[in-house]
OpenMM code with the backbone's topology and positions (N, CA, C; nanometers):
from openmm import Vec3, app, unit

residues = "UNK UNK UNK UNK UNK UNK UNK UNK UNK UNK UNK UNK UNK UNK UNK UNK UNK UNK UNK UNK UNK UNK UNK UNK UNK UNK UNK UNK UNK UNK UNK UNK UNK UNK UNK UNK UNK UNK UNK UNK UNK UNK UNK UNK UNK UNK UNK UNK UNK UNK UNK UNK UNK UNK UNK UNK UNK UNK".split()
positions = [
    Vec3(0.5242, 3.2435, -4.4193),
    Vec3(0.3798, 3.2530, -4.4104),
    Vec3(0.3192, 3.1795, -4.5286),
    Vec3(0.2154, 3.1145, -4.5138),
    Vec3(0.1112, 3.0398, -4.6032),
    Vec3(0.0180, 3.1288, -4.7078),
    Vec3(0.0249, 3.1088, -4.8129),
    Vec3(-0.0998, 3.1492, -4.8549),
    Vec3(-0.2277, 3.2009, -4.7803),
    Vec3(-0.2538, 3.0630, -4.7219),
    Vec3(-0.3485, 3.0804, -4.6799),
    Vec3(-0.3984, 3.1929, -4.5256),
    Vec3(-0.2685, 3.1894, -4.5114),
    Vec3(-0.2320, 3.2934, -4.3683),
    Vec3(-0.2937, 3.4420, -4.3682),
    Vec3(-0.3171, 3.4812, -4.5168),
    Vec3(-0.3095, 3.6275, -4.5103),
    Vec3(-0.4382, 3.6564, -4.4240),
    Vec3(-0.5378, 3.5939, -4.4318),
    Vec3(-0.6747, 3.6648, -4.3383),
    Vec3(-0.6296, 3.6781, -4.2276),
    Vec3(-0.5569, 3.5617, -4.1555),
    Vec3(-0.5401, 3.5727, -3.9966),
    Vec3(-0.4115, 3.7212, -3.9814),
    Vec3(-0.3009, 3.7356, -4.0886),
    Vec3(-0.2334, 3.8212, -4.0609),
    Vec3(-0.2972, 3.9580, -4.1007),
    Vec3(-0.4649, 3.9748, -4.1690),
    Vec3(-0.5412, 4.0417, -4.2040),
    Vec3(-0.5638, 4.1305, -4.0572),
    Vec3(-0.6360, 4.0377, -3.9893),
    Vec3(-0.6878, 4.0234, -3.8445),
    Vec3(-0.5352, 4.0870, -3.7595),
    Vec3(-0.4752, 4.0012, -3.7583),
    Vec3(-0.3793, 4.0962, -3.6674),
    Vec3(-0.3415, 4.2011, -3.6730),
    Vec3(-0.3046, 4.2602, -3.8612),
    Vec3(-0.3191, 4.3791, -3.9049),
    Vec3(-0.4100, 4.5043, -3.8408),
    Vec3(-0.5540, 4.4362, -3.9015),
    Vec3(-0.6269, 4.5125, -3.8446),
    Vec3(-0.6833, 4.5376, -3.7244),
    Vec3(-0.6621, 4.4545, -3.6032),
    Vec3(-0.8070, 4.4255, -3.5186),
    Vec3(-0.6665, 4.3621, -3.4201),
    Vec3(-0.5494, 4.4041, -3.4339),
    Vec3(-0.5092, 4.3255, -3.3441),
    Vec3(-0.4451, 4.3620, -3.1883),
    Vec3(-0.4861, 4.4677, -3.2482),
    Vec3(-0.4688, 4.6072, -3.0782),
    Vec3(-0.5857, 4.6303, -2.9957),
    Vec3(-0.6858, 4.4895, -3.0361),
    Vec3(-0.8421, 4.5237, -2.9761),
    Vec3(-0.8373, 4.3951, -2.8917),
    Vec3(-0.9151, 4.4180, -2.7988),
    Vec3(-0.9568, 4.3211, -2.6738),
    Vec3(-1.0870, 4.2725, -2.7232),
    Vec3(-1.1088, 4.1131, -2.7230),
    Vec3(-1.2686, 4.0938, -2.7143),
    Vec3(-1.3065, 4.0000, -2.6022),
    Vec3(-1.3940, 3.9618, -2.5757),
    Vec3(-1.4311, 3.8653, -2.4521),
    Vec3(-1.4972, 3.7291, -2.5759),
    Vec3(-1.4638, 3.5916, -2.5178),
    Vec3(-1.4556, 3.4706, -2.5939),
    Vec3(-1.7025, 3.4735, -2.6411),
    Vec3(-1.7132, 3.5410, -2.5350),
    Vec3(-1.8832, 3.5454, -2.5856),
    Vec3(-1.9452, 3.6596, -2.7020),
    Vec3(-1.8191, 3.7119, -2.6689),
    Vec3(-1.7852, 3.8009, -2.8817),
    Vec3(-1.7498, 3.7184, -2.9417),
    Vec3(-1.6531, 3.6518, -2.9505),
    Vec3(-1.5676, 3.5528, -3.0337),
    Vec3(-1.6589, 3.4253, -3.0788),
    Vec3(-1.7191, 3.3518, -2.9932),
    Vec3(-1.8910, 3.2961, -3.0320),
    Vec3(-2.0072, 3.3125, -3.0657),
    Vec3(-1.9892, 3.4566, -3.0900),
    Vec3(-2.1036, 3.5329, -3.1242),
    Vec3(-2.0725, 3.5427, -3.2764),
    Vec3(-1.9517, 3.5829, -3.2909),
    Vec3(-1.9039, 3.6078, -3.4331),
    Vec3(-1.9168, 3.4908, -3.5317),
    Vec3(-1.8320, 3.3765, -3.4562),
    Vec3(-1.8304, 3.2702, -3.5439),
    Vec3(-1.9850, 3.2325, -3.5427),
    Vec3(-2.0806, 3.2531, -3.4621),
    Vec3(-2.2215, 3.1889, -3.4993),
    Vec3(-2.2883, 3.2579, -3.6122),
    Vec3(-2.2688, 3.4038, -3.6113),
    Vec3(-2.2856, 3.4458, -3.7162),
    Vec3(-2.2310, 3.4261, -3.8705),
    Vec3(-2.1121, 3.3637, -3.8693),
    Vec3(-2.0159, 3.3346, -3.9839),
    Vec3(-2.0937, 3.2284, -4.0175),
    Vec3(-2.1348, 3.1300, -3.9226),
    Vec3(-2.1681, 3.0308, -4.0221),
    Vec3(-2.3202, 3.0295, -4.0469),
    Vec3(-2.4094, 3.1198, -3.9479),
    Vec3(-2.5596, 3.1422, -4.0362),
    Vec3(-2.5122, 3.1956, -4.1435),
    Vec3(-2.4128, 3.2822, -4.1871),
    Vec3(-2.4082, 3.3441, -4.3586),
    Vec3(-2.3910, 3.2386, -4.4362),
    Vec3(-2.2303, 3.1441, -4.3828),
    Vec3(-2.1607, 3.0641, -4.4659),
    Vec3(-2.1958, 2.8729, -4.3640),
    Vec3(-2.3234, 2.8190, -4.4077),
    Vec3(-2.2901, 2.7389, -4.3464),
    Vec3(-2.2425, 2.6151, -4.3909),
    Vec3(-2.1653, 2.6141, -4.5305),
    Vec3(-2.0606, 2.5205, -4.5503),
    Vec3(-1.9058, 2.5274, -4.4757),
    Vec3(-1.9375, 2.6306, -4.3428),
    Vec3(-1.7839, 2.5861, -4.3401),
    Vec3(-1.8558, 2.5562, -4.1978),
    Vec3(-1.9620, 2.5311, -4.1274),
    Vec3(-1.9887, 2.5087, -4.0102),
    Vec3(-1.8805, 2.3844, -3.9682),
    Vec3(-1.8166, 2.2744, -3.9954),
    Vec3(-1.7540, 2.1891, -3.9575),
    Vec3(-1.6160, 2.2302, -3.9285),
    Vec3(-1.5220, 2.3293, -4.0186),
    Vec3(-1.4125, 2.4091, -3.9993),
    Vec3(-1.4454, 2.5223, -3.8328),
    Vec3(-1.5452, 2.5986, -3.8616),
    Vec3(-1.5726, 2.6775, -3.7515),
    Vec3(-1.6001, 2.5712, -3.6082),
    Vec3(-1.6420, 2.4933, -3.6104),
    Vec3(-1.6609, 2.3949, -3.4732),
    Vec3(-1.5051, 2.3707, -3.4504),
    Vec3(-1.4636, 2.3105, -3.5277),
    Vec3(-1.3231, 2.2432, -3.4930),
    Vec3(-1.2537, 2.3555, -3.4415),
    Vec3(-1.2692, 2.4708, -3.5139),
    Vec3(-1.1618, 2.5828, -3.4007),
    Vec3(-1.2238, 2.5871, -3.2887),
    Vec3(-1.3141, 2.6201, -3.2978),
    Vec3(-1.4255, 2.6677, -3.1060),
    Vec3(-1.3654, 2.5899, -3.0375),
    Vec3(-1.3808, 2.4314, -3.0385),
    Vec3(-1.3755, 2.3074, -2.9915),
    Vec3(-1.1738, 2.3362, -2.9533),
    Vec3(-1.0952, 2.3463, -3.0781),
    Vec3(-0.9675, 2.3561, -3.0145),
    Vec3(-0.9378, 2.4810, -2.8902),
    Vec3(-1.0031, 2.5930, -2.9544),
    Vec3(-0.9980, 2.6885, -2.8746),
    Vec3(-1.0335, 2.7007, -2.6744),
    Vec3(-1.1142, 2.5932, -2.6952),
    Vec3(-1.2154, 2.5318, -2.6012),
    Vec3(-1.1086, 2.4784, -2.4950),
    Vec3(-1.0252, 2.3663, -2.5933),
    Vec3(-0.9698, 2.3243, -2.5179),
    Vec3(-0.7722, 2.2960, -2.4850),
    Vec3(-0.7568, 2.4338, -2.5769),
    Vec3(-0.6092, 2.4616, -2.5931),
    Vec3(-0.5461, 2.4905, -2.4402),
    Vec3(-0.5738, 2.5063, -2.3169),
    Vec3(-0.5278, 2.4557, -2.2207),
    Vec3(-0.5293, 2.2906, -2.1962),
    Vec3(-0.5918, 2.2812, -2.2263),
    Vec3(-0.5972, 2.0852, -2.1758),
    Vec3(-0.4647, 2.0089, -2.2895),
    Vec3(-0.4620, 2.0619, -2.3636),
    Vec3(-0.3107, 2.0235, -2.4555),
    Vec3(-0.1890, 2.0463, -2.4252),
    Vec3(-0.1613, 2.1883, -2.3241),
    Vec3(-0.0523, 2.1912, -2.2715),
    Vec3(-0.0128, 2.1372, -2.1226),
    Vec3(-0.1088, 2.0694, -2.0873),
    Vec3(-0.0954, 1.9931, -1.9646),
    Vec3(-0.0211, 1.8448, -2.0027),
] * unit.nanometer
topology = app.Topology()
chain = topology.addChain("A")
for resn in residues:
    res = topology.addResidue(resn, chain)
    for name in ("N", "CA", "C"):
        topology.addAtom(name, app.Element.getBySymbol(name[0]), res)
């Protein structure tokens, strides 16, 4: 594991026996970046992969 890993293994830790629907999951990150919007370019690029992480395994 990365350094940088611990939030996401944070998340699985905590939150990772929970169901959300992807219009939570866009809801959240829109909110992340009205707080923090220097990382608005990091947060797109996941949406955007997330978006389209079926079209990669084709």
């Amino acid at each position: 594991m990365y350094f940088t890993d611990r939030g996401i293994e944070e998340l699985a830790d905590r939150r990772g026996d929970e169901q959300v629907s992807f219009a939570w999951l866009a809801d959240a990150l829109r909110t992340f970046v009205d707080e923090h919007p220097e990382f608005e370019t990091a947060i797109d690029r996941v949406a955007t992969w997330l978006a389209r992480i079926d079209d990669e395994q084709e």
